[in-house]
C-alpha positions as CSV (number, residue, x, y, z in Angstrom):
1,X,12.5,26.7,19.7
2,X,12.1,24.1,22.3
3,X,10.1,21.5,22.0
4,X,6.9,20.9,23.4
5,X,6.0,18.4,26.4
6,X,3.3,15.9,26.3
7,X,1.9,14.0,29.4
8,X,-0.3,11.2,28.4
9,X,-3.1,10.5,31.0
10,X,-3.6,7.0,32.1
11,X,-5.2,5.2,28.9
12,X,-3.8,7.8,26.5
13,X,-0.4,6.6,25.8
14,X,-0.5,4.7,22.5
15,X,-2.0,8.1,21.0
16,X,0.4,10.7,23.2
17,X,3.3,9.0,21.9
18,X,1.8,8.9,18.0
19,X,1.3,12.7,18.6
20,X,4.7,13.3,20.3
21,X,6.4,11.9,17.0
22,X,4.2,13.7,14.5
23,X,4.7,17.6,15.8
24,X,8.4,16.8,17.3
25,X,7.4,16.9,20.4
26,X,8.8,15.1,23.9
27,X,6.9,12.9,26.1
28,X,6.8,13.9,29.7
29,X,6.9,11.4,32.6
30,X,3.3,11.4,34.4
31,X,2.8,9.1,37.2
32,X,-1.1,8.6,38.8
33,X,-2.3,6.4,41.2
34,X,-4.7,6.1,43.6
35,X,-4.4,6.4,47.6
36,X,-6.0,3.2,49.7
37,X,-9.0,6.1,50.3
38,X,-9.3,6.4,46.4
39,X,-7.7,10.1,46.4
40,X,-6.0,10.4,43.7
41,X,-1.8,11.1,43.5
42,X,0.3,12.9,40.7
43,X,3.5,14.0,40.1
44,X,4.8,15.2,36.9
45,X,8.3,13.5,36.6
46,X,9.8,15.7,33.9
47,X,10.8,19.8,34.2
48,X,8.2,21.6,32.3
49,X,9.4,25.2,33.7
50,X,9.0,27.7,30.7
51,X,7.9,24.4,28.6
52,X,4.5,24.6,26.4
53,X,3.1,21.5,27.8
54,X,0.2,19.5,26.2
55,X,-1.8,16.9,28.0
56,X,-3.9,14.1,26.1
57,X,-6.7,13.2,27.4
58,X,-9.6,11.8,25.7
59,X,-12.5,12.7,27.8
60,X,-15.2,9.3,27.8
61,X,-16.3,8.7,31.0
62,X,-15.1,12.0,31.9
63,X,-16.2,11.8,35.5
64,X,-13.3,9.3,36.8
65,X,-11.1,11.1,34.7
66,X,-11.8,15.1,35.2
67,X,-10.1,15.8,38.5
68,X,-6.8,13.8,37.4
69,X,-7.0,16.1,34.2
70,X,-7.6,19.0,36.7
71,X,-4.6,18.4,38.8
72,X,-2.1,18.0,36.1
73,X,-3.2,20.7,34.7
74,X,-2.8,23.1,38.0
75,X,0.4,21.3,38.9
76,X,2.2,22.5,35.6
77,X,0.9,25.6,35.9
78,X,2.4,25.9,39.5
79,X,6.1,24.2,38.2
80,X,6.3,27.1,35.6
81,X,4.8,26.0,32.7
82,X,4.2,28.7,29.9
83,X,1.3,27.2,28.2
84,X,-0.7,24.0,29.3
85,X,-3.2,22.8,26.4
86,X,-5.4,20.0,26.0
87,X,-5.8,17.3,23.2
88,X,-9.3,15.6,24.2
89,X,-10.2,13.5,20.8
90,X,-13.8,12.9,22.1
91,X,-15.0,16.2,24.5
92,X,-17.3,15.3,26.9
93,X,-20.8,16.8,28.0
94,X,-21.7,18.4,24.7
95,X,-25.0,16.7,24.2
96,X,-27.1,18.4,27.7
97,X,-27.0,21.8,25.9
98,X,-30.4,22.9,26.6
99,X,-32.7,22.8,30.2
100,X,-35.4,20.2,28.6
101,X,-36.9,20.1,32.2
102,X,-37.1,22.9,35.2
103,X,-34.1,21.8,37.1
104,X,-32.0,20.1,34.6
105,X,-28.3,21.0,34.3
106,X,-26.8,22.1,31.3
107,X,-23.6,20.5,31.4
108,X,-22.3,21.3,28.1
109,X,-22.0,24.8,29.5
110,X,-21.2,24.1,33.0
111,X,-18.5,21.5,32.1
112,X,-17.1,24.1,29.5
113,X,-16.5,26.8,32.2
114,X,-14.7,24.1,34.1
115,X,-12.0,22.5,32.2
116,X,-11.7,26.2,30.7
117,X,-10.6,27.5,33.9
118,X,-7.6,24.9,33.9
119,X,-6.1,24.9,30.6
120,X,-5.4,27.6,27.7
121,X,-6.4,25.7,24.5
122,X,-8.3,23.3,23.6
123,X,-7.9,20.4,20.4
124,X,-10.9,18.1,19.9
125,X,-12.7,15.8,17.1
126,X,-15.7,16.0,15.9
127,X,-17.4,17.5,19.5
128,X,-21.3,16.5,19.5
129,X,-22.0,20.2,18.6
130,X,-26.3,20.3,18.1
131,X,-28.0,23.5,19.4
132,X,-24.2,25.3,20.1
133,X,-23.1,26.5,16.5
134,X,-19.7,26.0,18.1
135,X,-16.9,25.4,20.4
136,X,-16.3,29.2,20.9
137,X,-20.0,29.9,21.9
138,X,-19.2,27.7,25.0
139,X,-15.3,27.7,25.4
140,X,-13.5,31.1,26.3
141,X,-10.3,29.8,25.1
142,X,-8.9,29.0,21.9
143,X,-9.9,25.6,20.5
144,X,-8.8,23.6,17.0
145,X,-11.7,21.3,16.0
146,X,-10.3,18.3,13.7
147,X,-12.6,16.6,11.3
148,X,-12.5,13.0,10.7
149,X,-14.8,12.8,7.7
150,X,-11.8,12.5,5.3
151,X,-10.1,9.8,6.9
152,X,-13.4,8.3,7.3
153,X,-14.0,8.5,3.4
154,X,-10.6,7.1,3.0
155,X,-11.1,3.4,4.9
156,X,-14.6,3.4,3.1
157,X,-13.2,3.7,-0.1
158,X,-10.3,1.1,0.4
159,X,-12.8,-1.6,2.1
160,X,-16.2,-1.3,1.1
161,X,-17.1,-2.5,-2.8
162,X,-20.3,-0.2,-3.6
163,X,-21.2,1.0,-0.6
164,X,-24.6,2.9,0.6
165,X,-23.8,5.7,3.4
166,X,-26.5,6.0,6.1
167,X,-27.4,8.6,8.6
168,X,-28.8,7.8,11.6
169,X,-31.0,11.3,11.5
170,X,-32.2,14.3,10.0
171,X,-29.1,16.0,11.9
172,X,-26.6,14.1,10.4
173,X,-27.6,15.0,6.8
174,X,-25.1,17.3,5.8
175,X,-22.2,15.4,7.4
176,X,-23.3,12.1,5.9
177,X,-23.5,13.3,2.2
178,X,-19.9,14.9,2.9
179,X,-18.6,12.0,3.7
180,X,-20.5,10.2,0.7
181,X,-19.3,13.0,-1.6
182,X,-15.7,12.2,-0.5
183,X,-16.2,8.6,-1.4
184,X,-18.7,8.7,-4.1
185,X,-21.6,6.2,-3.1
186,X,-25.1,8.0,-2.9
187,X,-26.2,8.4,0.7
188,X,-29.8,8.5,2.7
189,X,-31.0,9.4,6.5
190,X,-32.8,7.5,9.0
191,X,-35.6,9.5,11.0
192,X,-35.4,8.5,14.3
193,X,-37.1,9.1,17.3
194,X,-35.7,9.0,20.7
195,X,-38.0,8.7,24.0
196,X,-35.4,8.3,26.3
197,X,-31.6,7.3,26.5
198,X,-32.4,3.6,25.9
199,X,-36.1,3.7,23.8
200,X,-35.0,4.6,20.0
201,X,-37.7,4.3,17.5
202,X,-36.3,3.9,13.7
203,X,-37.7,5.1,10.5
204,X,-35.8,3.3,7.5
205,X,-36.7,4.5,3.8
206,X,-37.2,1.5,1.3
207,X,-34.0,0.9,-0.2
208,X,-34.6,-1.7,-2.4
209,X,-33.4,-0.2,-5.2
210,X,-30.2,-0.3,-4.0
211,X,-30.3,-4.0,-3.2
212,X,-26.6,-4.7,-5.3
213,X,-25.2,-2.3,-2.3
214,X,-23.2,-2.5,0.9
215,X,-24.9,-0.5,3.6
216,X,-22.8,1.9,5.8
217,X,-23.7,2.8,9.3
218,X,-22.3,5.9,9.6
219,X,-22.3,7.9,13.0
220,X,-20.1,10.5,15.1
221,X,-21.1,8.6,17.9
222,X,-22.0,4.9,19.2
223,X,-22.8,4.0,22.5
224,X,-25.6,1.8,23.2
225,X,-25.0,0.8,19.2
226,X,-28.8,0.8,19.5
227,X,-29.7,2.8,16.7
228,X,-27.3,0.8,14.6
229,X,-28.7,-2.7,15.5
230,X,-32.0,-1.6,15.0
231,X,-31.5,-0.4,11.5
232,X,-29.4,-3.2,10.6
233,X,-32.3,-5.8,11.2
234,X,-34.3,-3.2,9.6
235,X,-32.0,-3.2,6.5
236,X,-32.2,-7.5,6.7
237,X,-35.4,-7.6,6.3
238,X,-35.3,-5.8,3.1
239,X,-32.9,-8.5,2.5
240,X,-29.6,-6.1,2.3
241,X,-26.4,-7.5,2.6
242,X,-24.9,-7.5,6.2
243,X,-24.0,-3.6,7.4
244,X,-20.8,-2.4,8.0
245,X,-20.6,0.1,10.8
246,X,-18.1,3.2,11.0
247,X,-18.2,6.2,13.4
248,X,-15.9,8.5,15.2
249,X,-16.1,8.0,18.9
250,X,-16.4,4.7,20.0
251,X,-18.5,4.6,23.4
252,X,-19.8,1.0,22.9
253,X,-19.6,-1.2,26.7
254,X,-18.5,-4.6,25.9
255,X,-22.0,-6.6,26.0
256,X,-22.6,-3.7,23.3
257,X,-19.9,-3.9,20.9
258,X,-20.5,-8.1,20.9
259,X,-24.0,-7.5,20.4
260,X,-23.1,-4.8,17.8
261,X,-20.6,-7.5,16.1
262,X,-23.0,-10.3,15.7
263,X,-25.6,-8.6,13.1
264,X,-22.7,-6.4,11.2
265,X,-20.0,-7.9,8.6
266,X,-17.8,-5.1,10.7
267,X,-17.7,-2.3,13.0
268,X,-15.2,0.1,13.0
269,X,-13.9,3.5,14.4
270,X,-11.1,5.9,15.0
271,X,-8.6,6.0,18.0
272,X,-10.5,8.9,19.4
273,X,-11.5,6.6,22.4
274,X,-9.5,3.4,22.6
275,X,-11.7,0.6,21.8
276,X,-10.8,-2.9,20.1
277,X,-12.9,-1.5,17.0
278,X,-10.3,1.3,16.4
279,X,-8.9,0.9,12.7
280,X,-8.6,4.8,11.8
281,X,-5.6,7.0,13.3
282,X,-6.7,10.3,13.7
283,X,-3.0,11.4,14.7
284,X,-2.8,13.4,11.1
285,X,-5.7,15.4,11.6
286,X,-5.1,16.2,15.8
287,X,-1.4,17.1,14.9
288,X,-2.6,19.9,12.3
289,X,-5.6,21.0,14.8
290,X,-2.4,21.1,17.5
291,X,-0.1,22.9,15.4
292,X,-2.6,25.9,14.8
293,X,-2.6,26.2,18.3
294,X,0.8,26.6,19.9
């Protein structure tokens, strides 16, 4: 059976190669720049005809990196490819998946119908699913979702003494006592309200009872790291010890992580989206997601 061929995309490589070496696969050559008119060129530098081809491409800040996904995708179709999947460890536009406003886009949908039309499967962690009850209810194709609650579990347990798992919401309930089932540490929720994309308002139960604990931020996603900052100074003043932040998909700018940094003891999340923060390697989990589907 031959082997199949992985092309990272630019910013993907440490992870493509991880991949490559856990389902026996072979790294393709992929080379991508950018014209002096910011047009973007690609050639696939490896034979792929009759090859099941799998490009990695983790999808944050998908707009810069969509039509380069796009055209690697079409071009090994057109060289002969027999299958061309997708390994995107954080999947874009999942979280517009309703028209709040007349006019709105609902780009979880739209964007769905878009990258299905290039590529036959689909792998992903932990997609920001909320009023879709899945992947399939948007996604034509075939798609593998890996979980990272496990591996989560797993650094909690080997770093944190006594730990307290928090939610950020009401939402996040069921996740968050998974993951504190898996590590054995009682858990609560956060009720949060959000008014617009930078305006959270935090809710934070009294948890002086658990006073001798080590909270644990716990989120699928960070990006502003508001919510996170805002509970931890809530959690201060009830004279906690410092938090220790953990999620999956690391979307944090730079002024945010620093800011992030100074009120936590750490902060830390998988490789789904390279970030300095990264400390959990979610290769395991993609690998058995990838091998379901080719």
């Amino acid at each position: 059976m031959t082997r199949p061929l992985l092309f990272a995309l630019p910013g993907n490589e440490a992870l493509t190669r991880s991949l490559a070496s856990r389902i026996e696969g072979e790294m393709g050559v992929l080379e991508v720049r950018s014209f002096p008119d910011e047009e973007t060129y690609l050639r696939l530098g490896t034979d792929i005809k009759n090859r099941s081809v799998i490009l990695v491409c983790t999808l944050d800040r998908p707009d810069a990196k969509f039509l380069k996904l796009a055209y690697a995708a079409a071009t090994a179709r057109e060289l002969g490819a027999q299958r061309v999947g997708l390994v995107a460890p954080y999947l874009a536009y999942m979280r517009q998946d309703k028209r709040f406003h007349p006019g709105e886009a609902v780009t979880s949908v739209a964007f769905a119908r878009l990258l299905s039309a290039e590529i036959d499967w689909l792998a992903t962690v932990d997609p920001h699913l909320h009023r879709h009850p899945s992947l399939g209810a948007i996604y034509p194709i075939p798609t593998e979702t890996a979980h990272a609650a496990p591996l989560l579990a797993a650094w909690i347990r080997s770093n944190v003494e006594r730990p307290l798992l928090i939610g950020p919401d009401i939402e996040s309930e069921q996740w968050v006592a998974a993951v504190a089932g898996m590590v054995g540490a009682p858990y609560r929720v956060l009720r949060k309200e959000r008014r617009g994309d930078r305006d959270v308002r935090i809710s934070v139960p009294d948890l002086h009872l658990f006073s001798d604990r080590v909270p644990v931020l716990i989120d699928d996603i960070v990006s502003s790291g508001r919510t996170m900052m805002e509970t931890a100074r809530h959690l201060r003043e009830q004279h906690l010890p410092p938090v220790v932040c953990v999620a999956v998909h690391a979307l944090l700018s730079t002024e945010s992580y620093r800011s992030l940094k100074d009120i936590a003891s750490a902060v830390v999340t998988t490789n789904a989206v390279p970030h300095p923060s990264n400390a959990i390697d979610l290769t395991p989990i993609i690998a058995d997601a990838v091998g379901k589907l080719i």
